[in-house]
C-alpha positions in Angstrom: 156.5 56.6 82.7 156.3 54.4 85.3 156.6 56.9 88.2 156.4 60.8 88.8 159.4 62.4 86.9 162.2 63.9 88.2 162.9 67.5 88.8 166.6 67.7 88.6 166.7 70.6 86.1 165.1 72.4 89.0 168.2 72.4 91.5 165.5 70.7 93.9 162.8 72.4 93.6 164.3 76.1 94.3 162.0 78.5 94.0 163.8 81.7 92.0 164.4 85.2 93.0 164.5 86.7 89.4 160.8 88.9 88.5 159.0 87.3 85.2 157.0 89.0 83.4 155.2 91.8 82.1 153.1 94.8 81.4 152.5 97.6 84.0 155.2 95.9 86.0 159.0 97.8 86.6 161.8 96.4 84.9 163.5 95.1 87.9 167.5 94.7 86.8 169.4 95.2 90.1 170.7 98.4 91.7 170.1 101.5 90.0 172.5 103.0 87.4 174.5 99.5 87.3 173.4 99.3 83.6 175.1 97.7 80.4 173.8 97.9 76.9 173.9 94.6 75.4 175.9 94.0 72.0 173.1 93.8 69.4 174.4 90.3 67.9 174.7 86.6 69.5 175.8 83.4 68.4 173.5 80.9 68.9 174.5 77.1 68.1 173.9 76.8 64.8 175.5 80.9 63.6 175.3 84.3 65.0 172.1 86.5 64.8 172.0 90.3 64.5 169.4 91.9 66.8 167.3 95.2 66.5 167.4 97.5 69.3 164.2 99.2 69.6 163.9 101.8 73.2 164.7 99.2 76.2 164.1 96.5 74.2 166.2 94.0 71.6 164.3 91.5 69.5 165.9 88.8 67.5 163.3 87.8 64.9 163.0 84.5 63.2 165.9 82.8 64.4 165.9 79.1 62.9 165.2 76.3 65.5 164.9 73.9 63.1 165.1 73.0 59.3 162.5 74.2 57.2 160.0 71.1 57.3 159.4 71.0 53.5 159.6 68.5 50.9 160.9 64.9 52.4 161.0 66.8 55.8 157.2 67.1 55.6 155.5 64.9 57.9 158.9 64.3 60.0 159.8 65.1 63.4 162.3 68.4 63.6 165.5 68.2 62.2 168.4 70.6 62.8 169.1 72.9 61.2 171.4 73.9 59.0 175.1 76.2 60.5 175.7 79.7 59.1 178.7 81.6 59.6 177.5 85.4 58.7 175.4 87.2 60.8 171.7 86.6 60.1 170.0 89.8 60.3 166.7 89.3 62.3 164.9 92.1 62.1 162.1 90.8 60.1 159.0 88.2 61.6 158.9 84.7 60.2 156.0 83.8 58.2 152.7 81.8 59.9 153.0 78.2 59.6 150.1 77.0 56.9 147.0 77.5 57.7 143.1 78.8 56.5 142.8 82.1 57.9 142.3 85.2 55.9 141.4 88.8 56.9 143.6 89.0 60.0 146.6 91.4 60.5 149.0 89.1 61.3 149.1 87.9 57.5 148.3 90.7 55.6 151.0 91.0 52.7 152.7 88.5 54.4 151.1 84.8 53.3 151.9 82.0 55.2 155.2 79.1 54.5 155.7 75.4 55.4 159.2 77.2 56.1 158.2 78.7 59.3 160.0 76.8 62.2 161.2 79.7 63.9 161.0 81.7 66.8 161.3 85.2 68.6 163.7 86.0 71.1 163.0 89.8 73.4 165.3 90.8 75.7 165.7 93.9 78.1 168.3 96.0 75.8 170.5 97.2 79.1 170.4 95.0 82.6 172.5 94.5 85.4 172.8 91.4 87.7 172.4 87.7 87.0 171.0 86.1 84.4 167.6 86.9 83.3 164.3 84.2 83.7 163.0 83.1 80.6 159.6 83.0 79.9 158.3 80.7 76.5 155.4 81.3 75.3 153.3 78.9 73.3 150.8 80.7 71.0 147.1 78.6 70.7 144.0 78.9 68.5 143.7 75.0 69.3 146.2 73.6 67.5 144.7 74.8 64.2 145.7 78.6 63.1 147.8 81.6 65.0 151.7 81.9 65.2 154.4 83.8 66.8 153.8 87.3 64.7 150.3 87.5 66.5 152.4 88.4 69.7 155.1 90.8 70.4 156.8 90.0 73.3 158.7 93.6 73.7 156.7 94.2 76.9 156.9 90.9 78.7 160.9 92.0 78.0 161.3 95.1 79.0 159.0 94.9 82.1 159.4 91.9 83.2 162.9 91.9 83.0 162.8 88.6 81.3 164.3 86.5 78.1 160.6 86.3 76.2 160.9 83.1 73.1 157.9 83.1 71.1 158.3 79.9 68.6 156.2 79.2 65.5 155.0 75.6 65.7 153.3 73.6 62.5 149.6 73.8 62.7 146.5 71.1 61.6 147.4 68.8 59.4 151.0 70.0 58.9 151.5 69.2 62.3 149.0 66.5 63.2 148.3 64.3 60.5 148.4 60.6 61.3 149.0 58.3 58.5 149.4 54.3 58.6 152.1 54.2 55.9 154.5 56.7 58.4 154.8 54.8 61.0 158.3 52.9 60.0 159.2 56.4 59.2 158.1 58.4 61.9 157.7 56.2 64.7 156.3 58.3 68.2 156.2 61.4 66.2 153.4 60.0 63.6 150.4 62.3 64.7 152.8 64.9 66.9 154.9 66.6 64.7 154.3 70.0 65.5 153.9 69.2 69.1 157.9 68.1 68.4 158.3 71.3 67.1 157.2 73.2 70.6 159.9 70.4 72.6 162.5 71.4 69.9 162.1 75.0 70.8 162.7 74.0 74.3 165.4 72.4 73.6 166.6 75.2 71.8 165.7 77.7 74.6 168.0 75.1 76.9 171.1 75.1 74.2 171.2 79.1 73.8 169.5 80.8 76.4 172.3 81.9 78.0 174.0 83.4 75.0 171.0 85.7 75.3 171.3 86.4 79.1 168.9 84.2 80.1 168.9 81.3 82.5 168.2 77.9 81.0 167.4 76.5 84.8 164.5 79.1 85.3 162.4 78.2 82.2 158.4 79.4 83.0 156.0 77.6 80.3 153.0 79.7 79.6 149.9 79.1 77.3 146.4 80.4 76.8 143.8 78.8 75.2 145.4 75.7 73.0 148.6 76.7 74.2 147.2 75.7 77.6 146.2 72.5 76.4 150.3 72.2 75.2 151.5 73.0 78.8 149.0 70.2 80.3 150.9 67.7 77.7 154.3 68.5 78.2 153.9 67.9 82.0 152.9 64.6 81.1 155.7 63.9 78.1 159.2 62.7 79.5 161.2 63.4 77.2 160.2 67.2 77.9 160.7 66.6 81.6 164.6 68.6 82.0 163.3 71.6 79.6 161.4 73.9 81.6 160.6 74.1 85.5 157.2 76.4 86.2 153.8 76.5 84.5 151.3 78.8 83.9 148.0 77.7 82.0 145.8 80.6 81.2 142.2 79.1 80.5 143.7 75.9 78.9 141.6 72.9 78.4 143.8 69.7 79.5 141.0 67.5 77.5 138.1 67.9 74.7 138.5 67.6 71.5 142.4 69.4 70.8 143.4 66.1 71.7 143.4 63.0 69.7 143.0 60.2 72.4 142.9 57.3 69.6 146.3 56.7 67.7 144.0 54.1 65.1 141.2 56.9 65.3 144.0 59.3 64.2 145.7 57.2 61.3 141.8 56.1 60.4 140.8 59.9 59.9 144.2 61.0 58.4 143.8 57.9 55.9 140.1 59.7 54.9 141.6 62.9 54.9 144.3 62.1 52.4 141.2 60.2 50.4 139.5 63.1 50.2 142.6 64.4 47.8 142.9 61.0 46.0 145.5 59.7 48.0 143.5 56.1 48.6 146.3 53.6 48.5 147.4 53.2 52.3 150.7 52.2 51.5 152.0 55.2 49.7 149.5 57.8 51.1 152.4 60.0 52.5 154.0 59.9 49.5 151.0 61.2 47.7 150.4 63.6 49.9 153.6 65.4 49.6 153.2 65.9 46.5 150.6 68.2 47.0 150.8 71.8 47.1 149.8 73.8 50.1 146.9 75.4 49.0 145.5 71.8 48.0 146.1 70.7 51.1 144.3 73.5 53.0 141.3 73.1 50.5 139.6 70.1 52.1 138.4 69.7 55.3 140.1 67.3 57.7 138.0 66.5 60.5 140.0 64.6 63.5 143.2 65.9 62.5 142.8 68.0 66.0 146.0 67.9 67.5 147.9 65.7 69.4 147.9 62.4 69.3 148.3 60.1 72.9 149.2 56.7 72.8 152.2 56.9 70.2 155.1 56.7 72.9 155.4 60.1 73.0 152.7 61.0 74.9 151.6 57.5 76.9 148.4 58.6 78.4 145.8 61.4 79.0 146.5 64.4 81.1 144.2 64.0 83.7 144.6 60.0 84.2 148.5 61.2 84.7 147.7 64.0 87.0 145.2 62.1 89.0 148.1 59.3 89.2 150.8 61.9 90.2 152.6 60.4 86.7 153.6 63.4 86.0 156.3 66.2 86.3 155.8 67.9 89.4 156.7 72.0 89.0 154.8 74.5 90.3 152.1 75.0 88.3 149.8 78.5 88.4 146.2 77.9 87.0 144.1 81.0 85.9 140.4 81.7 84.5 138.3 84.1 83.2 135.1 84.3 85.3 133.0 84.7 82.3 135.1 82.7 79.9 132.0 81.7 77.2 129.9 84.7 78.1 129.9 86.0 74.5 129.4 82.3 73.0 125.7 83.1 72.4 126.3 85.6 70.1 129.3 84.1 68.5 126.7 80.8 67.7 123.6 82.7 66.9 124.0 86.4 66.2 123.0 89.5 67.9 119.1 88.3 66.9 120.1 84.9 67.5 121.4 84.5 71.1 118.3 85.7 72.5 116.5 82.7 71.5 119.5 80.3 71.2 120.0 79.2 75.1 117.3 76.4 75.8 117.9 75.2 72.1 122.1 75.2 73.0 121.1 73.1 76.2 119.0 70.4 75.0 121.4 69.8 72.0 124.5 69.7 74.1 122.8 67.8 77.3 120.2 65.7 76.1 118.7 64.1 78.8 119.8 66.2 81.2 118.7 69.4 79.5 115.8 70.5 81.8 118.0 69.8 85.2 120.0 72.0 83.4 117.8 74.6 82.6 116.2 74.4 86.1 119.6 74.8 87.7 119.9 78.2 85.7 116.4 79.5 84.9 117.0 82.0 81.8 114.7 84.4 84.1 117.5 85.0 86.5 119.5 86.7 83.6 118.9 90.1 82.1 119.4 88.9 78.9 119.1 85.0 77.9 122.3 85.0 76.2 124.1 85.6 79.9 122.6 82.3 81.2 123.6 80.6 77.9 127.3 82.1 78.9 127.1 80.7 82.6 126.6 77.6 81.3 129.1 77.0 79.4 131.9 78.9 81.1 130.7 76.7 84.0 130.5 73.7 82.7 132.9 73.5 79.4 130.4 72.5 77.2 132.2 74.1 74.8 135.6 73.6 74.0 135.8 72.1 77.0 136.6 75.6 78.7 135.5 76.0 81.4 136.1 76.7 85.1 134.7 73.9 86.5 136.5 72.0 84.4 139.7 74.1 85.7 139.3 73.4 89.4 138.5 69.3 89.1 142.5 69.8 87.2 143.9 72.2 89.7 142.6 69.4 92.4 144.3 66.2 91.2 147.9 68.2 90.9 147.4 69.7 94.1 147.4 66.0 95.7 151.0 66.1 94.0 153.1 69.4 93.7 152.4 72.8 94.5 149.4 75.0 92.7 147.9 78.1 93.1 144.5 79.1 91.2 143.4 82.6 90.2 139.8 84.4 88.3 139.6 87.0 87.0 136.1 88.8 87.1 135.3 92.0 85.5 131.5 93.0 84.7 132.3 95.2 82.2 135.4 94.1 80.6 136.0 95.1 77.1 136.5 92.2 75.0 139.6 91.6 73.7 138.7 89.2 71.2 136.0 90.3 68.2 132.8 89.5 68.7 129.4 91.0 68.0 127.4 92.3 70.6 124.7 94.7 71.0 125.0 98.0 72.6 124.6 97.7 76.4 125.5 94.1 76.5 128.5 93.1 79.2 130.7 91.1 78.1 132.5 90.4 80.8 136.2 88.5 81.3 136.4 86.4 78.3 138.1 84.0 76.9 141.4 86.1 75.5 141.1 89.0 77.5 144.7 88.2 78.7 146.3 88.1 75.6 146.0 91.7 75.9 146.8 92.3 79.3 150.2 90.3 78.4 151.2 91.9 75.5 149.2 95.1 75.1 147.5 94.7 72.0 145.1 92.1 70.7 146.6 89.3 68.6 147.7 90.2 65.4 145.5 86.9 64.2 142.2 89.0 65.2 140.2 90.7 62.6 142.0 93.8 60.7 139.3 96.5 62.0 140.2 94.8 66.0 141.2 97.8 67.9 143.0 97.6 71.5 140.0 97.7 74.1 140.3 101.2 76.2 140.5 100.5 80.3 138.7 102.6 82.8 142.2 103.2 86.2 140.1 100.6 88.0 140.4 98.3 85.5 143.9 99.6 84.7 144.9 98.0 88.3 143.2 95.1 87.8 145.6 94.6 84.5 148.3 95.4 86.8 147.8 92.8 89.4 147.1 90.4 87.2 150.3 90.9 85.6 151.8 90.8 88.7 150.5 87.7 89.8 151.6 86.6 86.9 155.7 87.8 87.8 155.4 87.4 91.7 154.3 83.7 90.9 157.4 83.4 88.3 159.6 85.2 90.8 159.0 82.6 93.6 156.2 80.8 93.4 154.2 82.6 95.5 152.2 84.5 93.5 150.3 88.4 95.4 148.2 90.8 93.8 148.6 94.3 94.6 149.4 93.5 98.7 147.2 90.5 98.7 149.3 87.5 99.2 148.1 84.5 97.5 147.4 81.2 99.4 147.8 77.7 98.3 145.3 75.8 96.1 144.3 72.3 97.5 141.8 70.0 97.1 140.7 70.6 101.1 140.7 73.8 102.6 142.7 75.2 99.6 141.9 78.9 98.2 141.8 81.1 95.1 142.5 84.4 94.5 139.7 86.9 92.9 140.9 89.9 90.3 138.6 92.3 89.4 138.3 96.5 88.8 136.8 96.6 92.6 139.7 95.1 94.5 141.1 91.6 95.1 140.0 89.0 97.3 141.2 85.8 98.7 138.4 83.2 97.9 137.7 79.7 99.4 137.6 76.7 97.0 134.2 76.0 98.3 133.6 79.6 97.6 134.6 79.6 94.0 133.1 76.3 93.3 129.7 77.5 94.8 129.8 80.5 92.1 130.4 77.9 89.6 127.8 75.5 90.7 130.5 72.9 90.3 128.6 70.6 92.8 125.6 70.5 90.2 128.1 69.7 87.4 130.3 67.2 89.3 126.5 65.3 89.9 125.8 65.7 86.0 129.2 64.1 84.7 
């Protein structure tokens, strides 16, 4: 990838008039009364799918994208699958793809199946006028667990007036294991094959699309979380470089450890993984493995199995070495954050009891040396509770996960040397969390890392605990939803992204901006502002 790639599939870089996107928004479908109700069945490439019409909305549910990767097809890139000729009633979600997580709603009575490469398709069930935008969204939980049921994409449909694909994509070791004795087989895709798995369901969105109504040359790519980290790659991946044309990364590490930056690291800790189930002889480890069952290969840990894998071909070099380069493909990209991203870590690492006395003992084991400039630069006195400063920390910095907003601006700098970028927070005081955590009474959580899941589809993910309950907004933080959902759909519309009737301004590296959410209005914010909030200065200095 030897220079920037090419934005043909873009029609030069138009910017589109069609609204993406989502909750609290109006379906916008043209003039009024100039309606159709779509026929409830489609014929996609490979046989037609029957739809279910639910209100203003038609989902087609686990429609195959690919071949069920089981037996031989274990461990291989995608195949094709296999034609049908009846209609294929989709009505029904697709089971997770493999992986260790009990308890969660998502799966209950439902299991999990190495036959899960499939994906959701939600469509306005009447609209008028051209063909609709398509938004794809790529589920996260770090490469490791989640999957397509967690999300229903029914209100990104209806009011966004949008195409909504929600693919299942193979998770951990199903999808990133590294082995020695696959290369011949497997080639580039040895280490990557569920990250092939998201590319083949762009490809598919590009094949079939418009037999849906939607527009294969106004593709928006959209993660949170992992499914960040996925969007950061695929800008950087060219054989993904025709299949989709915007980007929005919600709170999406670009580095840290879901990526494998070592191919021999990877084939070295795939090699001890499959020791760990007696597959020890190098040359036939792949064979072994697949003889396994699923359960015995979710029953041992595999450490470094951690997603995907640079340096195979596929992916020829790290995110931000490409973006800092300009090697990479230059769409409009939206970044976004949670102000208080990490603000509940404390409690998640120590308990309710825990986090109090947690925070100097968190610093000195994640800074070492640097601990007590840390700990100076945010004195546990200037925080009602210690477990706040412990949160500041490392929704500043990205100590954890590497998430962190710091971390998000240094990113949002080296692509806005290169294409154009717009940067948004989000910062609600007293934001109900979205994802489960324990917390004591009176304790503000904040906007944390999630929180957006349910602001884009109106419910927490089905992945969450069964007892998760939607969180309950107060109408100034019912606005604040609102614009941030229309950020979300102006910026998709054309690429100028407003909240409520605050236009956004550009991101840059000099002089560039940011745009502040919150239940108390919106404000336009300097990047020397928002970095000053951050202390990034203080962190730049430390790395």
């Amino acid at each position: 990838m030897g220079k920037a790639l090419s934005i043909t599939s873009l029609r030069d870089y138009a910017w589109f008039g069609a609204v993406l996107l989502v909750p609290f928004l109006c379906a916008c479908g043209g003039s009024g009364g100039d309606t159709a109700l779509r026929e409830d069945s489609v014929v996609t490439q490979y046989g037609p799918v029957k739809g279910q019409t639910s209100g203003a909305v038609q989902s087609f549910k686990a429609v195959p994208y690919a071949a069920p990767p089981v037996g031989d097809l274990r461990w291989r890139a995608p195949q094709k699958p296999a034609g049908w000729t009846s209609a294929r009633a989709s009505n029904t979600l697709p089971p997770p793809c493999p992986q260790a997580v009990t308890g969660r709603r998502a799966y209950e009575g439902t299991g999990y199946s190495e036959d899960c490469l499939y994906l959701n398709v939600y469509r306005p069930s009447a609209h008028s006028g051209g063909l609709l935008p398509v938004h794809v969204f790529i589920h996260g939980a770090g490469f490791t667990a989640s999957s397509s049921r967690d999300y229903d994409g029914s209100r990104l449909a209806r009011e966004g007036s949008a195409l909504v694909v929600i693919p299942n994509h193979r998770r951990n070791v199903f999808g990133y294991l590294a082995l020695s004795s696959m290369n011949a087989e497997a080639g580039e895709a040895n280490g990557n094959f569920g990250y092939l798995d998201i590319i083949a369901a762009l490809q598919w969105v590009q094949d079939n699309a418009a037999r849906f109504g939607g527009d294969p040359g106004n593709v928006t790519l959209s993660g949170t979380s992992g499914g960040g980290v996925a969007t950061c790659l695929l800008l950087v991946t060219p054989r993904a470089s025709k299949l989709f044309h915007k980007v929005i990364n919600m709170s999406g590490p670009c580095d840290g450890p879901f990526i494998q930056y070592s191919y021999g690291t990877a084939q070295a800790d795939g090699a001890a993984y499959a020791a760990r189930l007696g597959c020890t002889n190098a040359l036939d480890a792949a064979v072994c493995l697949r003889r396994k069952t699923v359960e015995e290969l979710l029953s041992v840990a595999a450490p470094g199995v951690v997603g995907p894998t640079i340096g195979t071909g596929l992916i020829s070099e790290a995110p931000d070495a490409a973006f800092a380069s300009g090697n990479f493909l230059r769409v409009p990209v939206m970044f976004g954050a949670l102000k208080d991203e990490r603000r509940t870590l404390g409690y998640n690492l120590f308990g309710t009891a825990g986090a109090l006395n947690g925070y100097e003992a968190y610093v000195r084991a994640n800074f070492g040396l640097n601990a007590d400039r840390v700990l100076t630069e945010y004195p546990a006195g200037a925080y009602t509770d210690p477990a706040y400063a412990l949160g500041a920390v490392a929704s500043d910095s990205g100590s954890n996960l590497a998430i962190g907003v710091c971390r998000f601006l240094r990113r949002a700098d080296l692509l806005a040397a290169h294409t154009a970028v717009y940067f948004f927070e989000v910062d609600d005081p007293n934001g109900p969390a979205a994802l489960a955590v324990q917390v004591p009474a009176g304790i503000e959580t904040g906007s944390t890392h999630g929180d957006n899941y349910v602001w884009m589809f109106g419910t927490p993910p089905l992945s969450l605990p069964l007892d998760q309950q939607s969180p309950t907004y107060s109408p100034n933080q019912s606005r604040m939803v609102a614009d941030f959902v229309q950020t979300w759909a102006s910026f998709a519309s054309d690429a100028t992204p407003s909240a409520g009737t605050t236009k956004f301004e550009p991101y840059g590296r000099t002089g560039g901006w940011a745009m502040l959410l919150g239940p108390s209005g919106n404000r336009v914010l300097s990047r020397e502002a928002l970095r000053g909030a951050h202390h990034c200065d203080f962190w730049d200095r430390l790395s």
